[in-house]
N, C-alpha and C positions, 0 to 999 in steps of 0.2 A: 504494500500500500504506500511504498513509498517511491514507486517509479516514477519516470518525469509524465507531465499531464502538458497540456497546452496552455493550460492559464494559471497564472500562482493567481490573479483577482486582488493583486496589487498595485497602486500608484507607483507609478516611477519616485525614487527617493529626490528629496530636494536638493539645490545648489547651494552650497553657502560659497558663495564668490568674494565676501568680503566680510573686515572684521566684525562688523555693527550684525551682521546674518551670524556670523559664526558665535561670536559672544551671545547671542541669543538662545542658540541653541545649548547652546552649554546651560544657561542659566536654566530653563526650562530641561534640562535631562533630557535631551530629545534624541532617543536612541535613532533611528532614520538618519544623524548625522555621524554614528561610529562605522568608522573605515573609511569617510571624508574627510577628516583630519584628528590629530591631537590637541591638545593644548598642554604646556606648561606652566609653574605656578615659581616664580624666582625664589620664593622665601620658605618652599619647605625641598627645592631640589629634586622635585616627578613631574612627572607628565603624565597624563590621563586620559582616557575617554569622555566625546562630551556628556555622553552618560553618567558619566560618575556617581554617585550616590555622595560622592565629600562636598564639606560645605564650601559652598563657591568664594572664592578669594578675592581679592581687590582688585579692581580692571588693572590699575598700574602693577601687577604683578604677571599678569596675565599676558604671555606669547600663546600663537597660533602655529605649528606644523603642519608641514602637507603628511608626512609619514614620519613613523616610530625613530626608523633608522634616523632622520633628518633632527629631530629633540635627542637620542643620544648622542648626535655626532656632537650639539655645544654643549655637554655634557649632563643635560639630565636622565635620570633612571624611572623605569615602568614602577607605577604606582600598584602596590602590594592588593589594591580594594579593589579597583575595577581591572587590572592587570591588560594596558593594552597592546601589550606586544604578542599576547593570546590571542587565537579565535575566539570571535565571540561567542556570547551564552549563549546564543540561538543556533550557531552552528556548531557548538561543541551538542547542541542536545539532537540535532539533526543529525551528525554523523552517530552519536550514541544510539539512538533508534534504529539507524540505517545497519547496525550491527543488528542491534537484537534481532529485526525482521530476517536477516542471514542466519542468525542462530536458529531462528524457529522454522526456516525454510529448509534449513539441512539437515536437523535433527531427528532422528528416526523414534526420538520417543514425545511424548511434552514435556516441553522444560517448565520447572518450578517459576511462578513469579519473582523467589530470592533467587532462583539462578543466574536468569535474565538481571535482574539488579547487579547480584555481584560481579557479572560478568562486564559492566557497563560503570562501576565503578559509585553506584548511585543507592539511595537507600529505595526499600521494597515499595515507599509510600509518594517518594519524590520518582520513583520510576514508572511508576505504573500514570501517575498525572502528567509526567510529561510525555507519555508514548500517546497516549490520549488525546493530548492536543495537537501534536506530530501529526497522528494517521486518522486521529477521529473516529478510533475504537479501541478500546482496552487489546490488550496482550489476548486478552481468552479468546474475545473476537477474534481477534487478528489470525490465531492459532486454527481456533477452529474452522475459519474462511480459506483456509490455506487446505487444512487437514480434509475436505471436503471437494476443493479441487484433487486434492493427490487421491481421493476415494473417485471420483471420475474415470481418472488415470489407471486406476489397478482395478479397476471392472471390466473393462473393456480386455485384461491382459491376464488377472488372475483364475486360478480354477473353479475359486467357489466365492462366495459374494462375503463369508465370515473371511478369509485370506486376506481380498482385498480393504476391508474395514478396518482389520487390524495393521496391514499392511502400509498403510495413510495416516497412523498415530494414534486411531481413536484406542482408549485402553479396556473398552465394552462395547461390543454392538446394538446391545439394548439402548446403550445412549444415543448412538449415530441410529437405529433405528427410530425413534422418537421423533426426531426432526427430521428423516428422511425425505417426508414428500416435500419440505420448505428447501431443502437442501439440492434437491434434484429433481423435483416435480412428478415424483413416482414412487413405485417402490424398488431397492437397490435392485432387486431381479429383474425388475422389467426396465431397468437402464441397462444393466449388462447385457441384456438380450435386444439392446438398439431399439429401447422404448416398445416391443413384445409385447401386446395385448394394451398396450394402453391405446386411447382413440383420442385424434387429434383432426379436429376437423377443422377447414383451410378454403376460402377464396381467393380469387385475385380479382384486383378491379381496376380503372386506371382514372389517374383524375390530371390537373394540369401539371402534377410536380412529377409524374411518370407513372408507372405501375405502381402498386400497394396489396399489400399481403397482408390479409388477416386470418390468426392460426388463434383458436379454444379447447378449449380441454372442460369435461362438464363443469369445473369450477369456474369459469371466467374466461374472457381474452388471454392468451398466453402472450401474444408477439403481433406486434403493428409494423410490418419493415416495407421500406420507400427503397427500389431502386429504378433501372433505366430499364430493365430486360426481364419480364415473367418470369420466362423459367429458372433463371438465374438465383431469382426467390424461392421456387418454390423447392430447386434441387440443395438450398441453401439450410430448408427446413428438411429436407427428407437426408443429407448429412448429419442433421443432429440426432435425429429420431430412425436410424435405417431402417430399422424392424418394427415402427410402431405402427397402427394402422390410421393411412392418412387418409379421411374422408373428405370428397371433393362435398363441396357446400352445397343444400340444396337451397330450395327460395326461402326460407324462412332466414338461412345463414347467407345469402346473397342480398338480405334485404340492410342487414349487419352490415354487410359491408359498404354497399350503399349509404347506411348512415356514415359511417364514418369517412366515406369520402365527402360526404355532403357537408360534412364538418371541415374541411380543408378548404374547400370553397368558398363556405362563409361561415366562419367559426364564431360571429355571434348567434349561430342558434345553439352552441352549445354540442354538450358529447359527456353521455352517461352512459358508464357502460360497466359491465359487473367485471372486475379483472381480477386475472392468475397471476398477481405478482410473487417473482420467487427472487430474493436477494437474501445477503445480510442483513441483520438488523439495524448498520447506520444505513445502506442504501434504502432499506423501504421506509426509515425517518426521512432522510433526504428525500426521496419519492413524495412522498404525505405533503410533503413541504411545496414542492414543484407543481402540487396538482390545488393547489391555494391560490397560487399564482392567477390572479383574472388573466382573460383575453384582452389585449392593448396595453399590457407592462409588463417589465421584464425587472431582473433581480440577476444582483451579479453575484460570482464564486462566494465571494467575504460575506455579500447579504444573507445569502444562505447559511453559512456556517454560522455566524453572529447568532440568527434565529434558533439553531441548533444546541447553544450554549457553550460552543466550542468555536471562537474567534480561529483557532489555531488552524483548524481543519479543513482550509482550503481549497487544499490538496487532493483531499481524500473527496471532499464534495464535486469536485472535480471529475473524480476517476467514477462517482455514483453516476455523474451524468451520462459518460461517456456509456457503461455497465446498460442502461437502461433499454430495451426492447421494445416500449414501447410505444414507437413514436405519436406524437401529437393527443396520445391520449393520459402520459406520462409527460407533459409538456417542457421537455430539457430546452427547445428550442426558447424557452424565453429566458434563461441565463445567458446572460453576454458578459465584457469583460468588467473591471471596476468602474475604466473611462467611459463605458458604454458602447464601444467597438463589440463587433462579434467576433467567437472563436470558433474551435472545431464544432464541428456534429457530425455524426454519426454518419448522416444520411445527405452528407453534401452543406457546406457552406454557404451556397446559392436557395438548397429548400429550408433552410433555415430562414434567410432573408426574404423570401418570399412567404413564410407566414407569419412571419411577425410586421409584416406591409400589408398583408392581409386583415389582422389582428389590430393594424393603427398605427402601430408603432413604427417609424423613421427608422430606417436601418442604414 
């Protein structure tokens, strides 16, 4: 959860081009301005971050550095508090995450929450809150999101469906049973058997942004996908599901689809529709959150994450959008960037602007 994504849903950081910008941000702690310069203080012999947390000195004491190296060349030394001849605290806690994610991805059993700490140098209560903010799911999440791909993985390979369970980390099958159908959309046997007796029934229809695929499972829509070429879609679903049984749509499921292209066309009538959503549990908060979203406004990465409770998580809100299936009825297309600019989607960066111009909104 912590690979690169299209949008971190950050402002570009400021300029401080001159001393009156720069002494300001110092006074104000304005983290945005460390790694834009130092400053020095004459009368205690360090230099600092403008960050600092020490109490701010007297202007007349007060030099400005472009870099570290440039304040100890006239001989001042890194200040012991904010230390900044160090990465900072945001990237010392980014690379520490970026281990533990390596630790939990290569580990053949689950690792303990104090193992992951100790192994990150961190206490068990300071680790787990900032992996949290980091990916925008706890360690267990994260483990179990993981451990649930690698049961994918060893179904499709292993002999029997308990091999492959245990084979992916879980340490009970009764547990990875219990969430199985959230986890896969079925039960472990009838994924291993290439979705085997499940029924999955499937239109195509086409509206002004190209073909459109809509696939159900008796609990709800499972998948809404936009591309240029029908079959393209439809052999796109019969790869994930080989063996399931795919039924072509009759009029009742053709009239489905109909709504929902009707809904592309003029999405102020609206689109309600019963859905099979299957994710983690931050992607379907994320999701919840996206389907709040009116038609004619948009909300960007950070907005989302803030609402979530998690300013930190970005990132991870990010990779939920990208994760989503279900277009236009799971509406991703209305997060853009922080400036307002649009990013990725899914399903073309051209249909994305085209329904939110539809929708009202300036793109």
């Amino acid at each position: 959860m912590l690979s690169p994504v299209q949008e971190s849903g950050r402002a570009a950081a400021p300029r401080f081009n001159d001393d009156d910008a720069r002494l300001d941000a110092v006074r104000r702690r304005d983290r945005s301005a460390d790694g834009q310069f130092v400053y020095s203080v004459r009368t205690t012999g360090v230099y600092c971050r403008p960050s600092c947390a020490a109490r701010p000195a007297l202007r007349e004491n007060i030099a400005f550095h472009a870099t570290c190296a440039e304040a100890e060349h006239v001989g001042f030394r890194p200040c012991k508090r904010c230390r900044p001849n160090e990465a900072a605290r945001e990237e010392q806690h980014a690379a520490a995450i970026a281990k533990a994610c390596r630790m939990i991805e290569q580990s053949e059993e689950a690792l303990s929450l104090d193992a992951l700490a100790d192994a990150v140098a961190m206490s068990r209560f300071h680790f787990h809150r900032v992996f949290k903010e980091q990916t925008g799911v706890t360690p267990k999440a994260y483990a179990d999101a993981h451990r649930a791909r690698r049961v994918r993985d060893e179904l499709t390979t292993s002999d029997t469906v308990t091999q492959a369970i245990y084979g992916a980390g879980f340490n009970s099958n009764g547990r990875f049973y219990a969430t199985s159908g959230e986890r896969l959309g079925m039960t472990p046997s009838a994924y291993r058997g290439g979705g085997k007796g499940a029924a999955i029934r499937f239109a195509v229809g086409e509206c002004s942004l190209g073909s459109i695929l809509v696939a159900a499972t008796e609990k709800g829509v499972c998948a809404i996908t936009l591309g240029d070429d029908p079959d393209t879609l439809v052999r796109n679903l019969q790869d994930q599901f080989p063996k399931a049984e795919l039924i072509g749509g009759d009029k009742d499921f053709e009239q489905l689809v109909a709504k929902v292209v009707g809904f592309v066309e003029a999405p102020e009538q609206g689109l309600d529709l019963p859905l099979d959503v299957r994710g983690t549990a931050f992607q379907q908060r994320v999701w919840a959150l996206l389907r709040e979203i009116p038609a004619g406004s948009t909300a960007s990465y950070a907005d989302i994450a803030t609402r979530l409770g998690q300013p930190a998580a970005v990132r991870a809100v990010a990779q939920a959008c990208a994760a989503n299936k279900l277009a236009v009825a799971i509406p991703c297309h209305r997060v853009v960037r922080q400036d307002g600019a649009l990013s990725g989607y899914r399903w073309g960066v051209e249909r994305k602007r085209a329904l939110l111009v539809r929708e009202g909104v300036a793109a």
